[in-house]
N, C-alpha and C positions, 0 to 999 in steps of 0.2 A: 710297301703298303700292306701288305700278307704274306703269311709266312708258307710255305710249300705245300703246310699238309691242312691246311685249315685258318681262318681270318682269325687277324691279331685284335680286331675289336668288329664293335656293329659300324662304325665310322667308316673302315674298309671296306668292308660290303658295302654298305650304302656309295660309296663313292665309285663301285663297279655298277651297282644295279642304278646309278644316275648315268652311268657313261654307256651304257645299255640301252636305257630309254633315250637319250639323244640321240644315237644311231639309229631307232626303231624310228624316232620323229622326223631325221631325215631320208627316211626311205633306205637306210642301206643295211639292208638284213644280213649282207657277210660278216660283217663287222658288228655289228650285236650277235650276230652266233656267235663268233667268235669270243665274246663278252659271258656271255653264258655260259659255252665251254668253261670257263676257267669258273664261274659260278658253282657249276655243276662239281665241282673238282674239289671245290674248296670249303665245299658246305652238305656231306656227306652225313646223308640224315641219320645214320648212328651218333651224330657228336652233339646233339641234345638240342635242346628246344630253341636255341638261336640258328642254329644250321636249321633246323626245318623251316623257320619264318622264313630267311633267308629262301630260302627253296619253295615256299609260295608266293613269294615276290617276283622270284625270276617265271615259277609259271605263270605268274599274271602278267609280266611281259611277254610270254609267248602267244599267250589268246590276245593281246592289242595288237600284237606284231599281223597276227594270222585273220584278224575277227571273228574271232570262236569266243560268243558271248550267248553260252546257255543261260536258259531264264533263271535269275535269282531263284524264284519262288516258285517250289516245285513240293507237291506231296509230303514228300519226304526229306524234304528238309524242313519242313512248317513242323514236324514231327520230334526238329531237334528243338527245347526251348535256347532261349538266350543265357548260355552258362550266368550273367551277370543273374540272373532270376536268383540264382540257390542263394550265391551273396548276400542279395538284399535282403530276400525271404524267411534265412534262415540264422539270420546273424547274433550272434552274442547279447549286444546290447540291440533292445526291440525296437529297430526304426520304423515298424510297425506301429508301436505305441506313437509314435509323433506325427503319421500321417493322420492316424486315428483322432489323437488330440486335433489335429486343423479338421478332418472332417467334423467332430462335433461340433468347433467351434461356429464351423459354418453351416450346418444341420438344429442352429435351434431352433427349441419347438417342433421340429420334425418326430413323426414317431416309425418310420421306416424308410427304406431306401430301395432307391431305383440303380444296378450296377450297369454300367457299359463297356465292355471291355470286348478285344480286337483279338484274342487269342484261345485255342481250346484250353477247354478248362482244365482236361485231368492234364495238362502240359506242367503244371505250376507245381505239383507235388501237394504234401498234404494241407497247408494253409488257404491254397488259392486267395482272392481277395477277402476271404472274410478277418483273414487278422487285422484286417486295418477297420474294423467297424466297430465305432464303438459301442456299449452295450452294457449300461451300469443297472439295466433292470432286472429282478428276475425272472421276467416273463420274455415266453419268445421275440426274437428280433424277425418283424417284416421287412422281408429281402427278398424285390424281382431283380431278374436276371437278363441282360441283352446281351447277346453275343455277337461282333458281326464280324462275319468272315469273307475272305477272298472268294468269288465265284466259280473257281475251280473246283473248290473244297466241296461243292452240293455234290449230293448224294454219293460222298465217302465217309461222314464224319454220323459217325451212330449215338445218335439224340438221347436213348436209352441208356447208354453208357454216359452219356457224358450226367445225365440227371441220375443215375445211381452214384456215381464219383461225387456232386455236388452234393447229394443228400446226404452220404455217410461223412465229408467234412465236416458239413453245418451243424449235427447233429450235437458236436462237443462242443459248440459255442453259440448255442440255444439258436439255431436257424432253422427254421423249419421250411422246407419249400415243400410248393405242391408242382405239378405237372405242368398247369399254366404259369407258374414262375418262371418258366425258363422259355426264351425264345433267343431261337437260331438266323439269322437274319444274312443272306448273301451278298457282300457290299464289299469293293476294293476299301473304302472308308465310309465314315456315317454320312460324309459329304455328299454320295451316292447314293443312300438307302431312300428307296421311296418312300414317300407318306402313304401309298396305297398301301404298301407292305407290312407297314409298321408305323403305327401312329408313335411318336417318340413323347407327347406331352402327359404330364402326371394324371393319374387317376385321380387322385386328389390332393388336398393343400398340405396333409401329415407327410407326404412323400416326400425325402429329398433324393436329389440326379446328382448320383457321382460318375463320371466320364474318369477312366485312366488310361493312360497313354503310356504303356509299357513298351519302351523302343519299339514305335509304332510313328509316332510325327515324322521325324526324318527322312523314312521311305516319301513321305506327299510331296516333299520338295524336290522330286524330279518333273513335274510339270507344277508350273505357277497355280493353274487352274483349278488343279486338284485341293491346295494350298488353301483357296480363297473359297472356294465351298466347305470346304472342313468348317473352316471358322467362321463361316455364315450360318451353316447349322447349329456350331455349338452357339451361335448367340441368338437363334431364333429358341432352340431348348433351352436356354437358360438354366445349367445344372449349376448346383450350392458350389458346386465344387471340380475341379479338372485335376487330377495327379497327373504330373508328367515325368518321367523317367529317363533319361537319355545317358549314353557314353558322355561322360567329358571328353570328347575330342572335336577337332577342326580339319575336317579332313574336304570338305566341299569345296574346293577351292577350282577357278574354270583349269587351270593352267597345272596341265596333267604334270609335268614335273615338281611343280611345289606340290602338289597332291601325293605325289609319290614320295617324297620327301619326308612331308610332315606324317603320313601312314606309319612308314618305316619307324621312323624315332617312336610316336607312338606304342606301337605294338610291339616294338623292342623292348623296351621299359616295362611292358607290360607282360611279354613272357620272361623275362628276366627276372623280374620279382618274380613271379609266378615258380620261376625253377629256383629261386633261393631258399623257399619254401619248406624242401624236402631236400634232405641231411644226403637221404638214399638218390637223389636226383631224378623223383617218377615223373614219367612223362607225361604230356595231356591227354587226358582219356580220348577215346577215338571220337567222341561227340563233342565232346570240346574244340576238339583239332581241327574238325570237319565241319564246324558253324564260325570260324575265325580265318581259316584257310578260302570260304564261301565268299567272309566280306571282302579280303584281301584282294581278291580275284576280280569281286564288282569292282571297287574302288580303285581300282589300277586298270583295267582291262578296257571297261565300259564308260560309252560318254551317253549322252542323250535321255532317253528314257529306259536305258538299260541298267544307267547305273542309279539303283537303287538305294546304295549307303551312301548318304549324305550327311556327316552329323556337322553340326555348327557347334561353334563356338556358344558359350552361355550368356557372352553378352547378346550374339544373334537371337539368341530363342528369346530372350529376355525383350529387346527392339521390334522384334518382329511380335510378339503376342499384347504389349505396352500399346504399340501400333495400333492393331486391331480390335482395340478395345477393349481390353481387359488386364482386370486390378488383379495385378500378385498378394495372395494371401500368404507371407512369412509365416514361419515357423518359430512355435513360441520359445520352447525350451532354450538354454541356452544351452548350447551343444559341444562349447572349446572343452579339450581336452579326454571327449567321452570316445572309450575306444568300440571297436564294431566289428565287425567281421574277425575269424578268428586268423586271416592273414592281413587284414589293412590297418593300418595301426589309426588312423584319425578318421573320426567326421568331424566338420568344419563348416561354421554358416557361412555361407559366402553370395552377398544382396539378396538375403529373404531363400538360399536355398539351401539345401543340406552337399554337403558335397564330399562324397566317400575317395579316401585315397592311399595311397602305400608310398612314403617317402615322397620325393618329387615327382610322382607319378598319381594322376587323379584318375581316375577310374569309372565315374559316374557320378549324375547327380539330380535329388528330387526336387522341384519343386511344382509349388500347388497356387493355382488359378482361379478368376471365376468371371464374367463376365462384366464390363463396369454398365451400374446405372444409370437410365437417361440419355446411354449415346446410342442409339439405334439403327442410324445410318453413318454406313462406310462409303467414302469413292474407292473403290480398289482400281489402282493404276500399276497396267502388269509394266517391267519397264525390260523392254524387247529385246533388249542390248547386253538384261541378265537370264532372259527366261533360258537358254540352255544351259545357267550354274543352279533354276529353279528358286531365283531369290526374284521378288516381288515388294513395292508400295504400297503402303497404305496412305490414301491422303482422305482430310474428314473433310 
């Protein structure tokens, strides 16, 4: 199955760290140490970026073995963004431009925008959202700003900083904000934000409400609850337009060893290409390592509302937002064979969405939303049987 000094494939691993977790799941900890040991032995984090996955995996069975499940979401690591950010942000061909194109498309007649996004701004590097706005005039573009953050975050995240960083982006892409542009708003999601707090409805009718969801949905599917207010608020705000951004992967599954299963192969593929990359074999920068090794950890260790990474499959996100009322706005261009990022070789439309990948390995994928007309009322029926995998019905 492996060879003395190191695993002959990820197949080998993976068929230790499965015989691992079924010892952890019948209670018999000699016997997954035992399992570990030889993990430990054989995955010697000198020998490159699969030995180290490997080696976040088996510590993520040691915290399920133990229940050592520190909170996801802590200070500092809200401080790392999501590597996937640079990718998309920063890519060759401007998948910028094609979010842009669907926001106009559904921004007409609009002459400024309302932004809502879940994340600190200077996190995003120098675009933040304003590349995706389109802006064919020569006059300034009106642009407010909502931010809403975890309630942790009050009073450590500096306002002043964050609107000097926003002003000196905007400035090269005619944005001009003032002081009252930007608000800071304390909320686990917008599903939370009071109305006393923050009136969320347009100043007036030139405004259009863009809502983006930059790996941001999939944390609410650990309570149903959470889930079904998000998406009552966004249909009480009615924004032109929702971006949503998510890992292509399926890792939410109740049944911790298919979970751990489909992780592994996952993220194998995904640091694998990543190390094919470089001729010299560089490793993952330490903030890469350390926001990937985080979810590993969740998604293996923790059940309940602990664990917080949950991504679904694209058919789910698809069934579940269809569900709740609300029309996918496709993406016009035609996107076969346009290459993107200067390591993933294809984006691909795939049902109205963009979807970034490296060989057999998909990687992420955007699509854009908006609330459908005329259906106003939901029955949301939580179904009790899934509320601890955080999947939930809609019936109208």
């Amino acid at each position: 199955m492996a060879s003395s000094s190191s695993f002959s494939s990820a197949d080998a691993a993976l068929e230790l760290l499965v015989s691992c977790a079924h010892a952890i799941e019948d209670g018999n900890l000699k016997t997954a140490d035992s399992f570990l040991h030889q993990i430990w032995n054989l995955a010697p984090e000198e020998h490159g970026l699969i030995s180290k996955l490997v080696r976040y995996f088996a510590e993520a069975l040691v915290r399920r073995a133990y229940g050592l499940h520190p909170s996801y979401y802590t200070y500092s690591n809200l401080q790392i963004p999501h590597p996937l950010y640079y990718y998309y942000y920063y890519s060759r061909f401007d998948i910028n431009e094609m979010v842009g194109e669907a926001i106009e498309s559904a921004a007409i007649g609009k002459k400024g925008f309302h932004l809502i996004d879940f994340h600190i701004p200077h996190l995003y590097g120098r675009g933040y959202l304003f590349k995706t706005l389109p802006n064919r005039s020569s006059d300034p573009l009106s642009v407010r700003i909502t931010v809403v953050l975890p309630t942790f975050l009050k009073n450590t995240v500096d306002f002043q900083e964050e609107m000097e960083y926003l002003t000196g982006v905007g400035k090269p892409l005619k944005i001009e904000l003032k002081r009252e542009d930007l608000r800071i708003v304390y909320a686990n999601s917008l599903g939370e934000v009071d109305e006393s707090s923050l009136d969320l409805r347009r100043t007036n009718d030139d405004e259009a409400l863009v809502v983006y969801y930059n790996f941001k949905f999939h944390t609410l599917l650990a309570e149903a609850e959470a889930m079904k207010k998000e998406l009552i608020k966004l249909r009480q705000i009615n924004p032109e337009i929702v971006i949503m951004q998510e890992q292509y992967a399926n890792d939410n599954d109740g049944n911790f060893i298919k979970r751990l299963e489909y992780s592994f192969r996952y993220y194998s593929n995904f640091f694998q290409y990543y190390s094919n990359l470089f001729k010299s074999g560089k490793p993952l920068d330490f903030n890469t390592a350390k926001y990937y090794m985080r979810q590993i950890h969740n998604i293996v260790a923790c059940e309940g509302r602990d664990r917080i990474m949950r991504h679904q499959s694209l058919d789910e996100w698809r069934d579940l937002l269809l569900t709740a009322g609300f029309l996918q706005i496709p993406f016009q261009k035609d996107v076969e064979n346009l290459h993107a990022l200067y390591w993933v070789e294809e984006i691909k439309e795939e049902k109205g969405c963009l979807v970034l990948s490296h060989n057999d390995c998909l990687i992420l994928f955007v699509s854009c939303w908006r609330p459908r007309a005329g259906e106003e009322h939901f029955k949301f029926n939580l179904n009790s049987n899934k509320l601890r995998q955080g999947i939930f019905v809609f019936h109208r």
